[in-house]
C-alpha positions as CSV (number, residue, x, y, z in Angstrom):
1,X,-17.9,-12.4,-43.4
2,X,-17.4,-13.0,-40.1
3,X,-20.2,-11.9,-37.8
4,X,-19.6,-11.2,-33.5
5,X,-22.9,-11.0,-31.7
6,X,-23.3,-8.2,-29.0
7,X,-25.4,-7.5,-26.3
8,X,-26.8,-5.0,-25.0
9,X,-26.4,-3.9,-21.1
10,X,-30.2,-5.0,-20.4
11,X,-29.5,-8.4,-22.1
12,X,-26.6,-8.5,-19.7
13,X,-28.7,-7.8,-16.5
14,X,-26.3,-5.2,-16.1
15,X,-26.5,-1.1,-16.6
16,X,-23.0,-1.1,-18.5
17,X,-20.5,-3.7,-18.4
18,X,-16.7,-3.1,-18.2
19,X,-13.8,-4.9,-19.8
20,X,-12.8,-6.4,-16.2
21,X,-16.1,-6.9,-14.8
22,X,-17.0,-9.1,-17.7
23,X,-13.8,-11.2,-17.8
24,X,-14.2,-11.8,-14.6
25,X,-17.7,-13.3,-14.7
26,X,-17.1,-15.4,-17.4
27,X,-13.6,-16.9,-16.6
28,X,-12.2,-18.3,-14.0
29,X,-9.9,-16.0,-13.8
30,X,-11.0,-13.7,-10.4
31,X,-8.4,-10.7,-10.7
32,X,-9.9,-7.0,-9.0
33,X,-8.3,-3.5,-10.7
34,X,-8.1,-2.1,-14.0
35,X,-7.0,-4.3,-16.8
36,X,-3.3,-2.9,-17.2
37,X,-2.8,-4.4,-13.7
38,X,-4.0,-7.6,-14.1
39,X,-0.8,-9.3,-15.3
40,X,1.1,-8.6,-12.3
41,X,-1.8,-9.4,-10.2
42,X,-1.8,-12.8,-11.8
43,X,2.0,-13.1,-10.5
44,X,2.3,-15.8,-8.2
45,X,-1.7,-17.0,-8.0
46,X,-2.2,-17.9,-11.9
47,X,-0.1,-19.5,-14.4
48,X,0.8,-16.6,-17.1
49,X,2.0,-17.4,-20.6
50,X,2.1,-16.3,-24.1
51,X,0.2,-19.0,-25.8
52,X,-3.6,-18.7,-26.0
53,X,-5.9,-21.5,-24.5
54,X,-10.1,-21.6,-24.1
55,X,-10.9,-20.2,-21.2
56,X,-7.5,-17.9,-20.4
57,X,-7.7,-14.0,-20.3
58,X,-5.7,-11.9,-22.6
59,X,-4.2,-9.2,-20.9
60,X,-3.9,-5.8,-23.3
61,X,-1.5,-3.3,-22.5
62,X,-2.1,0.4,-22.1
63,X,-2.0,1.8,-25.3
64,X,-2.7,4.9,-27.1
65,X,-6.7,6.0,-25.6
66,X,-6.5,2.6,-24.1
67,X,-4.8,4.0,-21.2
68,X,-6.0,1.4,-19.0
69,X,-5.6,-2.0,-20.4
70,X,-8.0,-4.3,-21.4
71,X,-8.8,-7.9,-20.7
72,X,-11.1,-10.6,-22.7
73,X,-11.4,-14.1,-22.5
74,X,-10.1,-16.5,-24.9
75,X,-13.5,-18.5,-26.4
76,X,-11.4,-20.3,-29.3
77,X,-8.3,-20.7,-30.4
78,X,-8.9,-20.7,-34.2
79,X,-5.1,-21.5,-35.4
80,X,-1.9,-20.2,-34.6
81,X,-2.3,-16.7,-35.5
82,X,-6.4,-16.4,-34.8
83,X,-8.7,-16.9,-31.7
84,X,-12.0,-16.0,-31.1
85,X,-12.7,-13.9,-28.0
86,X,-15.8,-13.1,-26.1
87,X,-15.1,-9.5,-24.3
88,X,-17.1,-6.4,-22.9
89,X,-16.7,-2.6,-24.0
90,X,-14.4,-2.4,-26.9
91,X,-16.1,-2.0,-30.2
92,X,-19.7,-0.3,-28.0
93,X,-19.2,1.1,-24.8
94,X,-20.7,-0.8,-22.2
95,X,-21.7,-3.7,-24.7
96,X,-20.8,-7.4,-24.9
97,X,-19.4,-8.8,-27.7
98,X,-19.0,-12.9,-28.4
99,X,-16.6,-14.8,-31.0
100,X,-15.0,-11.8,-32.1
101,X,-11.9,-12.3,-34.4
102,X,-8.2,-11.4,-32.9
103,X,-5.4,-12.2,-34.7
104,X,-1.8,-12.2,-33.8
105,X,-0.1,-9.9,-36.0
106,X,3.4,-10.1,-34.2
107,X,6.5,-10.2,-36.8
108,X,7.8,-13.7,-34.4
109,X,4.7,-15.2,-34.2
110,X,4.3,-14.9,-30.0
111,X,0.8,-12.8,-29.5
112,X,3.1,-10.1,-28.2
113,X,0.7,-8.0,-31.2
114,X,-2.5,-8.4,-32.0
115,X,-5.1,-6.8,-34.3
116,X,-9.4,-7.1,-32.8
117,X,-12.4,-7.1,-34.4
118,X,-14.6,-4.0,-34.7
119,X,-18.2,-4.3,-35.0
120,X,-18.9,-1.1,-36.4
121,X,-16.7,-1.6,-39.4
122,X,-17.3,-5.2,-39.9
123,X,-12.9,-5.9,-40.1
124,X,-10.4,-6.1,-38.0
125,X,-9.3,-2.8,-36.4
126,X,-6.3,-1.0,-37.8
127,X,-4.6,-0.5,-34.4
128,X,-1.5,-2.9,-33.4
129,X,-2.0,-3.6,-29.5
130,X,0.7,-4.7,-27.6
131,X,-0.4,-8.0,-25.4
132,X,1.1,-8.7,-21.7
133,X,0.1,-12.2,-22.3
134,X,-2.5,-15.2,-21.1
135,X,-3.2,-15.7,-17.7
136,X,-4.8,-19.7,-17.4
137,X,-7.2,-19.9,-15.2
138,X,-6.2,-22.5,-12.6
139,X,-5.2,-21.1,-9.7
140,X,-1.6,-21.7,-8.1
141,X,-2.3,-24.1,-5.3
142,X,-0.4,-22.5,-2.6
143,X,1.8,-25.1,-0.2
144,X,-0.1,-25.8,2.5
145,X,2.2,-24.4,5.8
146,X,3.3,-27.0,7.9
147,X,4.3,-25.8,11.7
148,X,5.9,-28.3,14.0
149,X,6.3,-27.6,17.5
150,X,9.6,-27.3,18.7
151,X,10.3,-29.7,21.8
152,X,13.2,-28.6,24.4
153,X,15.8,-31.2,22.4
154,X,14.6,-29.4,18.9
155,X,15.3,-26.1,20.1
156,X,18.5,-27.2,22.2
157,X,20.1,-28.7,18.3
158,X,18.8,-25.5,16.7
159,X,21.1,-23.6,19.6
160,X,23.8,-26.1,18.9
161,X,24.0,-25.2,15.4
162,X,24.3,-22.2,15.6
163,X,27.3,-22.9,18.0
164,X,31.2,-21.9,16.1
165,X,34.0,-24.3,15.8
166,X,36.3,-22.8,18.7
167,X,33.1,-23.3,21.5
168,X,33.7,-26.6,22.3
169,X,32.8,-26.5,26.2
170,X,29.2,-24.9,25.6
171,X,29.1,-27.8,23.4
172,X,29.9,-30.3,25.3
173,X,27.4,-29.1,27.8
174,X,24.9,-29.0,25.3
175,X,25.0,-32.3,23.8
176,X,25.2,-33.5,28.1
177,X,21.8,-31.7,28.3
178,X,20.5,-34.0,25.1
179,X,21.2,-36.7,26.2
């Protein structure tokens, strides 16, 4: 029998804790908005992928009464079909759940599907929810910019590039000025 321990809001030190909230503060994964949003807000500053890892969030479409999404982080990965999650406000509202069961239930085997663990009936739940993905937690080191100033000479090649074929005398004059 496979047992998830929740907590309550006042265990939490919080009044009620939301899917997003709770992701947040316990990854390192620091996405604002509802959970439906998340994926594309990971776009560009988090690696995203469909394999589950400790420590990534799973992104949960909208589905059904799930109109906004959900989002829990990934505490285990169990085996290729299971991992064990740790996520807020899905089996008691406002309540915290650890090492909670999800399996992927996919028919290709790519946690596009999954099934989660509810509490109050002690099984996985009957629903089918579609999955955006993982997002990883490292952020995307941005490249640093890099501005060189432009000296007369710099600025008088970038002028002669842009220079056509048939304007050979401004060239001329040009490359007299360079030198």
């Amino acid at each position: 029998m496979l047992i998830s321990t929740i907590a309550t809001p006042a265990e939490a030190r919080d009044p009620r804790w939301q899917c997003v909230t709770y992701a947040r503060s316990v990854s390192d994964v620091q996405i604002r908005g509802n959970a439906h949003t998340w994926w594309a807000s990971a776009e560009g500053r988090y690696e995203r992928g469909s394999t589950p890892e400790a420590g990534s969030v799973m992104v949960l479409r909208s589905h059904g009464r799930m109109r906004l999404g959900h989002v829990a982080m990934v505490r285990e990965v169990v085996n290729d079909r299971q991992i064990r999650l740790n996520h807020a406000n899905w089996s008691r509202r406002g309540m915290i759940e650890s090492d909670v069961l999800a399996e992927d239930v996919s028919p290709n085997n790519d946690w596009s599907i999954v099934r989660v663990w509810h509490t109050p009936t002690g099984q996985l739940g009957i629903t089918r929810y579609p999955v955006y993905g993982f997002i990883y937690p490292n952020e995307i080191e941005a490249e640093p910019e890099v501005r060189i100033a432009a000296t007369e000479v710099d600025a008088n090649r970038a002028l002669l590039a842009s220079y056509q074929p048939g304007d050979a005398d401004r060239i001329g004059q040009l490359i007299e000025d360079l030198d």
